[in-house]
N, C-alpha and C positions, 0 to 999 in steps of 0.2 A: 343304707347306713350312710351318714355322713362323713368328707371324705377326713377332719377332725379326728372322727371317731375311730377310724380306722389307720388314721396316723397316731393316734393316742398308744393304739394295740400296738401297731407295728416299733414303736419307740421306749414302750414300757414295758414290752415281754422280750425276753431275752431265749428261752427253751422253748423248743418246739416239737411237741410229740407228731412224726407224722406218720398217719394211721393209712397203710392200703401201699406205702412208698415198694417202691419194684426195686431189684438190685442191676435191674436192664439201666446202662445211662443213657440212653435215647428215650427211655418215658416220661412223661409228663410229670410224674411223682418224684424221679432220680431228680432230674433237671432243679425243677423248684427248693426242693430241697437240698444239693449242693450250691446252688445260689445263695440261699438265704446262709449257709453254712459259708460263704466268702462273706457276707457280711456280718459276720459275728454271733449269728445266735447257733446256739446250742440244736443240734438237730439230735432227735431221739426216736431212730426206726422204730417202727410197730407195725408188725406184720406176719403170720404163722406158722411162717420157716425161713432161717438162715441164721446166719452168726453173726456176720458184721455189715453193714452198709457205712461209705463213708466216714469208714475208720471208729464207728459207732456201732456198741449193740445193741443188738436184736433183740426185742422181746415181743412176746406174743400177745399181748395187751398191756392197759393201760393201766391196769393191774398189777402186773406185774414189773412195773417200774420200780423200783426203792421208793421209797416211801422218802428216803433224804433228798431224792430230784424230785426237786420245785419244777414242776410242768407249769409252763405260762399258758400256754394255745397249744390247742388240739386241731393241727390241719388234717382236713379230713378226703381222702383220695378213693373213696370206697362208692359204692353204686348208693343211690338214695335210700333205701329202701333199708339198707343195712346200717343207717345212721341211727337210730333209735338209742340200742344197748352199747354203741361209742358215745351217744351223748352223754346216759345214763353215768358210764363210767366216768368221765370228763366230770361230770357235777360230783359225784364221791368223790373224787378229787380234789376237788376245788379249785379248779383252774380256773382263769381269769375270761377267756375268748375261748369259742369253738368254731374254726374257719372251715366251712363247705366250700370246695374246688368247684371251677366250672364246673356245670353243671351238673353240681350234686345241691338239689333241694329236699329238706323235711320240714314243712311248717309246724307240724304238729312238736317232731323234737327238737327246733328252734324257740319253740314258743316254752316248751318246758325248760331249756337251759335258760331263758331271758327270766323265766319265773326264779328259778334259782339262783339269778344274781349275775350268771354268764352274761359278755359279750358276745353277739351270733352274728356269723359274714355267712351269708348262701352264695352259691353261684358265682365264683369271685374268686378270681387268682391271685395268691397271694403275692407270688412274686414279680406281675406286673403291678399289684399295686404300690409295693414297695418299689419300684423303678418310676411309678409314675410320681408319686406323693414325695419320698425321700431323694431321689436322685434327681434332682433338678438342676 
């Protein structure tokens, strides 16, 4: 993806469902996500147990979000292989991007949310990319 296209994402989604996020702050899911949560966007745990993370609830899918939270991007923290039925969800939804974390790759359910009209980032951190692109 172009780095355009991924400053487009990163400037015009504001809510960020992240799916797989740990309530450990040393993990890779916490970090990124109270990161982007100092810069303004809306962080929306999803994950299937706990109650709060970052001062945010918990829900156990993407599903189970309100229907009145406008999800922009679905960061995705989960192993590859379990990305399919999160993408699925993410496209009922209607969400604008579906962001795969270092290395988490599915061509197959990247290819079906780009069919669908999604934005798709593989393999790609979101929160360096946003330090590299916006924080300059």
């Amino acid at each position: 993806m172009e780095d355009q296209d991924l400053r487009d994402i990163l400037t015009g989604c504001k809510t960020v469902a992240v799916v797989g996020i740990s309530p450990k702050e040393d993990r890779p899911s916490y970090i990124v996500a109270s990161y982007l949560k100092s810069k303004g966007y809306r962080i929306i745990p999803v994950r299937p147990d706990g109650d709060m993370i970052l001062g945010e609830k918990v829900y156990q899918s993407l599903m189970e979000i309100p229907k009145e939270i406008e999800v922009d991007v679905v960061d995705i923290f989960r192993r590859s292989e379990d990305v399919p039925p999160i993408v699925d969800e993410a496209i009922h939804r209607g969400v604008r991007a579906v962001w795969m974390q270092e290395g988490v790759i599915h061509q197959e359910a990247g290819a079906k949310a780009e069919k669908a009209g999604l934005k798709v980032v593989m393999d790609c951190c979101m929160k360096k990319e946003h330090q590299r692109l916006l924080n300059q």
